[in-house]
C-alpha positions, 0 to 999 in steps of 0.5 A: 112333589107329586110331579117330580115323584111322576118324573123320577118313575118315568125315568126309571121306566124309559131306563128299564126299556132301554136296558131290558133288550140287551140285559135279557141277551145277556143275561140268557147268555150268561145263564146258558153257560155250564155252570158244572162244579169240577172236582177237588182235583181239578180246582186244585190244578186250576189254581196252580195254573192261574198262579203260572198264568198270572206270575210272580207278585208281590207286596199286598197283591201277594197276600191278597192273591190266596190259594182261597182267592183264586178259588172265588175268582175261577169259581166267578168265571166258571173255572175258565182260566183266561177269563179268570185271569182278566178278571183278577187283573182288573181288580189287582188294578182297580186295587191298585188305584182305589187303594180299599185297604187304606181306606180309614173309617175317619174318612167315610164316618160321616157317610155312617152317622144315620146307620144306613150302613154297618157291620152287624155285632151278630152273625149268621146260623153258619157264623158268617158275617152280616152287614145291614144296610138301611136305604131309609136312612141315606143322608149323602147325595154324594156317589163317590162318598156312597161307593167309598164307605161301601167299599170300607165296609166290605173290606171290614166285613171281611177283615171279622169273616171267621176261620174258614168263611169267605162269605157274607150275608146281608139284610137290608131294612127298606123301610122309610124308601123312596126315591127322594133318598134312593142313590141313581140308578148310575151309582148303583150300576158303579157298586153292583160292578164293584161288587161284582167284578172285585169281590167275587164270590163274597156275597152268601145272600141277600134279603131284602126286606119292607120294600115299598111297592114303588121299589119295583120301578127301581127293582127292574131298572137295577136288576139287569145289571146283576149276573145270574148267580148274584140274582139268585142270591137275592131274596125278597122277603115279608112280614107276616109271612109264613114263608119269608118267617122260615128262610130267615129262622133257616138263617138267623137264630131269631133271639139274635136277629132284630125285629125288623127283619123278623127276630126278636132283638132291638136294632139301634146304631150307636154311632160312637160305640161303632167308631171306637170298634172301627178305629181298632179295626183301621189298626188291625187291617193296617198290620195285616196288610203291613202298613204302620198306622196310628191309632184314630182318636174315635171322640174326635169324628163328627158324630150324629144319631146313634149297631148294636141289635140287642144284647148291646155291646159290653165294654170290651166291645162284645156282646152276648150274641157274638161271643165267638173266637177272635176273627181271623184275617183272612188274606184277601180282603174283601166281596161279590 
């Protein structure tokens, strides 16, 4: 155990010292750029400009091509509108191929059974959605059923954004980590691409929270692959710090969050509950994107351990904390 552990860290370390020469390049090259906001004006001409740039479309790349969505790629390219329209096409192909709004929760539930992913029934202080991820708990050694249950729950997460949010936010508990349950380092590449270039401008922040000490070898492996804006955007933070204690309260409203990132509420996964909310989602995005989908018999997924922080979901499936209006679908699913 000791020596594959030892293996796994020197791994890691000769990944990082491969990865560091030309990440650093990259990343000073990146964060040289003129990353000026341009006025309201000017967003609006740039937006009817790509539109021309890219011509007409139709079917679901019409409804997922928003005056909203163009905003978040020209924003991710810092208003350049050729490299705003190479990096659209490349996700109207990839959405093409991988198809993520067809993506059923059926077909990624068994990647959901321990709660190592899922959409919070809480929101943010800007009622924002959240996602919580919980790496503790991977119980799959297969990247592509990793990648397809994230891509299915960032399309989800967008599916419940409220009116006039295009962003998440998203807690991630490490507690019960190593490096014996960590994806590779490739796959976690292949998702931070995903994230990045495919849903532009969706991630708010990021807090990462209890990460062991032996999370730094995996940390300085990993971060290379992120561009500065999305680096920025993660935060570390710390029981018992006065500090971390502040961002969050910034955030959350504590009554709502669950303890293990600080709050006062009690997290626990009801893996059944969350199917039968997810099979509704499945038929809300299938009308929405215009596509006739049966209703999923949620009792007939394989279930496991029982997302539900306190207050627990009612029968109607809401809880006290999450008594907001009905979700707006907003017309292009989903996240950086």
């Amino acid at each position: 155990m000791l020596t594959t552990l030892s293996l796994s860290i020197s791994a890691l370390k000769q990944v990082h010292l491969r990865l560091k020469p030309f990440a650093l390049t990259m990343f000073r090259k990146k964060h040289s750029q003129n990353h000026d906001k341009i006025d309201p004006s000017q967003q609006d001409a740039k937006v009817k400009e790509l539109k021309i740039a890219l011509g007409p479309l139709t079917g679901r790349f019409s409804k997922y091509c928003t005056d909203t969505c163009l905003r978040r790629y020209l924003e991710a390219r810092n208003w350049n509108l050729a490299n705003t329209k190479k990096m659209l096409e490349e996700t109207l192909k990839w959405r093409a191929t991988y198809k993520p709004e067809e993506i059923r929760w059926h077909e990624v539930a068994h990647e959901g059974e321990t709660g190592k992913l899922f959409r919070a029934n809480f929101r943010d202080r800007s009622e924002r959605t959240v996602i919580i991820m919980r790496p503790g708990k991977q119980n799959s050694k297969s990247a592509e059923g990793n990648i397809r249950h994230l891509v299915y729950m960032l399309e989800n997460a967008v599916l419940n954004l409220s009116e006039r949010q295009e962003q998440m936010l998203w807690l991630i508990d490490f507690t019960g980590w190593s490096l014996s349950t960590s994806v590779s380092v490739k796959t976690t590449r292949e998702v931070i691409n995903i994230l990045q270039n495919h849903y532009p401008e969706r991630l708010a922040i990021a807090f990462l929270y209890n990460q062991p000490r032996i999370f730094e070898a995996f940390w300085k492996a990993v971060k290379y692959f992120l561009d500065p804006e999305t680096f920025q955007k993660v935060k570390f933070v710390y029981p018992n710090d006065k500090d971390s204690v502040e961002l969050m309260t910034s955030y959350f409203d504590v009554e709502n969050l669950p303890r293990e990132f600080g709050g006062n509420a009690t997290l626990e996964y009801d893996h059944e509950e969350f199917s039968r909310l997810m099979a509704e989602d499945d038929v809300r995005a299938a009308k929405f994107w215009g596509f006739d989908d049966k209703p999923f018999d949620a009792s007939n997924v394989h279930l496991g351990p029982a997302v539900v922080p306190e207050p627990v979901f009612h029968a109607n499936g809401h809880s006290r904390v999450e008594m907001v209006p009905e979700p707006v679908l907003v017309p292009q699913p989903a996240a950086q």
